[in-house]
N, C-alpha and C positions, 0 to 999 in steps of 0.2 A: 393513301391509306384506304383498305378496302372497308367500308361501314356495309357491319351485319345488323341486319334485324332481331330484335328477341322474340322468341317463340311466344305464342298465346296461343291454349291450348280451348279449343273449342270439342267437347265431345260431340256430337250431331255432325260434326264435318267430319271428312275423310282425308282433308290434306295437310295432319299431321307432320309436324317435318321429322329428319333422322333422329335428330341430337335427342327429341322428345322420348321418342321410342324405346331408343335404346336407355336413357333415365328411368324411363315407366317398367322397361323388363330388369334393370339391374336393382328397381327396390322390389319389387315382386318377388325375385328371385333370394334376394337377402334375406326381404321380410318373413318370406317359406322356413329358411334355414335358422334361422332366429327362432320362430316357434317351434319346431322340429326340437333342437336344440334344448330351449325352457322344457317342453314334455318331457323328452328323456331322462331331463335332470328330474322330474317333478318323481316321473317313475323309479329311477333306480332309489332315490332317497326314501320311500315307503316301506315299510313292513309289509309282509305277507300278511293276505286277508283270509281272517281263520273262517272255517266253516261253520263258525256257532249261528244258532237261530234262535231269535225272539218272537214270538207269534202275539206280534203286539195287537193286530188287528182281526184275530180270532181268535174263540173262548174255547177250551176245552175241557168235559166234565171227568174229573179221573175218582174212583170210589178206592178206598182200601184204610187200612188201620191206621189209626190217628195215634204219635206219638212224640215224647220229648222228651230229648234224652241228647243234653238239655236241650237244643233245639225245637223246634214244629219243626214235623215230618210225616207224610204219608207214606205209608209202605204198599205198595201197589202191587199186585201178582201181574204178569206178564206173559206168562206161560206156565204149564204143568209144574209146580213144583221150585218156582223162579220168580225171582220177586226185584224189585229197585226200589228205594225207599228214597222218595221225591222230595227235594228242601222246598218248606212252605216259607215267602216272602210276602210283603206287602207292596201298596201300588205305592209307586215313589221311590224314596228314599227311606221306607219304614219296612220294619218286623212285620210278621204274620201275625204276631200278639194284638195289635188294638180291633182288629180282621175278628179274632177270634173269641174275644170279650162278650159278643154275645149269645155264642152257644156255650159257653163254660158256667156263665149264667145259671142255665138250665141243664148240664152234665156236667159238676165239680169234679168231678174225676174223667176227663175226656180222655186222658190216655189209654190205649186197648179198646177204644171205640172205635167201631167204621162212622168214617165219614164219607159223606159226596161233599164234595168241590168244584166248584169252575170257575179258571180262569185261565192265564198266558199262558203255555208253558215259554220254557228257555232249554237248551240243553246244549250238551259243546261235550266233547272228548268223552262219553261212556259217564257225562253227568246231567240230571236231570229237574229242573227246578219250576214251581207253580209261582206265578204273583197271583195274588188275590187284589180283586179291585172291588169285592163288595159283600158285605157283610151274611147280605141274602141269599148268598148263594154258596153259603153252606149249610148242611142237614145235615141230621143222625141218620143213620141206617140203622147200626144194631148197637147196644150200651155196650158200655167198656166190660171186659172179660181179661183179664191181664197174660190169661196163656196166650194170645195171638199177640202180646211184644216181642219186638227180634231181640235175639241172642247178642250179647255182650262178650265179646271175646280178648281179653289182653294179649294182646302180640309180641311188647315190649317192658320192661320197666322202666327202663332210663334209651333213648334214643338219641341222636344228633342229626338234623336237617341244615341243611344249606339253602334257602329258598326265599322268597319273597311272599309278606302280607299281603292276601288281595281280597279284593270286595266280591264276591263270587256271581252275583245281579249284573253288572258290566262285564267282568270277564268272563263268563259263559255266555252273555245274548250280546250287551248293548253295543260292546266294547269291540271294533273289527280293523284293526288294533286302536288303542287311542292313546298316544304318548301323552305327556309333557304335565307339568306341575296340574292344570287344569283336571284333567283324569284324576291325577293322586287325591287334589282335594275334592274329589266327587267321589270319589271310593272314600275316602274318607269320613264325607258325610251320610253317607249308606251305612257304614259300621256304628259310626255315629248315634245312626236312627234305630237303631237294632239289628240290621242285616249282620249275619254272623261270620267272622271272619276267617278265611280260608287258608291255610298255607301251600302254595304253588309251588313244586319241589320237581328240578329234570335229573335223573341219574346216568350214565357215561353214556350210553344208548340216547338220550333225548327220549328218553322215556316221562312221561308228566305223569305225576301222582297228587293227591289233592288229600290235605289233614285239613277238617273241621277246628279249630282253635278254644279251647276251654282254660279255665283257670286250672291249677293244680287238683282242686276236689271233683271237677268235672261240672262247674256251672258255667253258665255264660260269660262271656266277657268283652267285652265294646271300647269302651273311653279308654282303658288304659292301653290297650292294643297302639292305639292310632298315630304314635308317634315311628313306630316303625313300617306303614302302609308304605308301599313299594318301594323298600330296603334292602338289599341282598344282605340276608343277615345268618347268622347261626342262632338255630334256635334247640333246646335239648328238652325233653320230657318225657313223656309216659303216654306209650301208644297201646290204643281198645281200636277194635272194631265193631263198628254195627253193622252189621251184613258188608253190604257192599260200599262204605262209609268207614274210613279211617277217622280218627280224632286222636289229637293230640292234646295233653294236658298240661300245662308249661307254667312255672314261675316266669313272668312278665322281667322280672329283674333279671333275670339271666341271658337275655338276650344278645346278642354281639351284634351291632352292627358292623357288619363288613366297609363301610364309606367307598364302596362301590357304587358305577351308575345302575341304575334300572334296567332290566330288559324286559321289563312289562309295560310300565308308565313310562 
């Protein structure tokens, strides 16, 4: 009976035997394909990462007319004649409102007033939004004059959407995509806190349009919203425009959930 030796494998030496070798390049070679492998699955299973930006770590001072309707908004000129009226947020998971408590203080009627501002912006698909992280750094320019409010335009009385509740703070900056229950109840608690609730809506084209969400009279609305946050749901109301800002006015009760999955969260 021919007795083999077992290998022991010393690195610093060179006399390696076959059997080693060839063990050492067949897990090398596996272990390649194996990770290879895991990546591509990691990749195809991803969403496409949208182009949205959060300028978390620069300030930016934007001046133009302060309004609500019902939201915080600044309306910003942009060129000759051309104007985007910028959704005011807070730092966190809060409204622009506690932010704003102390220049209302001293201008009870802020709306139609220039303000200066500075803070993050966010902006994503021809939408453009401000967090505020600090009280002091907003100022009067000139007192409220009510001619420089935008125009109010009805477009619809009764409409019908197809679309999903979103938190518009993550899905315009934070959110690059971010599925799963976690997401929902973090938009969740953004609406929660006051951030105003968006309707995301795509039409045969993948075309994206975005309705601000009010009650039926046109005020705010949060707490009752949040049981339908990334729902494919049908939603029906009464559509105004504010310049470049659709809103929707909706009985909360009428809503349909479709008990569809998500394709936002």
């Amino acid at each position: 009976m021919k007795n083999e030796e077992d290998d022991f494998y010393v690195g610093y030496l060179d006399n390696t035997s076959t059997k080693t070798k060839k063990t050492t390049r067949l897990f090398v070679v596996f272990s390649l394909l194996g990770l290879i492998a895991i990546a591509s699955i990691f990749a195809l299973t991803q969403n496409t990462f949208k182009n949205s930006t959060f300028e978390l770590t620069t300030s930016t001072k934007i001046t133009g007319v302060y309004h609500e309707m019902p939201y915080p908004m600044l309306k910003v000129k942009t060129a000759e004649n051309t104007y985007k009226n910028i959704l005011l947020l807070g730092f966190g998971k809060s409204s622009a409102n506690p932010f704003l408590e102390k220049i209302r203080s001293k201008t009870p009627k802020l709306s139609g007033s220039i303000l200066s501002i500075e803070g993050n912006l966010i902006y994503y698909n021809g939408k453009t939004l401000l967090q505020i992280t600090n009280d002091e750094k907003i100022s009067l320019v000139e007192k409220t004059n009510p001619n420089r409010l935008p125009k109010v335009e009805q477009v619809a009385n009764n409409m019908e959407f197809k679309g999903e509740v979103i938190d518009p703070k993550c899905y315009f900056g934070v959110m690059k995509p971010g599925k799963g229950k976690i997401h929902r109840s973090c938009a969740a608690l953004c609406i929660a806190g006051g951030i105003p609730p968006v309707l995301a809506t795509n039409d045969e084209n993948n075309i994206s349009e975005y309705y601000l969400i009010t009650d039926k009279k046109g005020n705010p609305i949060h707490k009752d919203i949040l049981p339908y946050i990334g729902k494919p749901s049908l939603i029906n109301g009464k559509v105004v425009r504010v310049e470049d800002w659709y809103q929707l006015q909706i009985d909360v009760n009428s809503i349909q959930d479709l008990n569809q999955p998500s394709k936002i969260y």
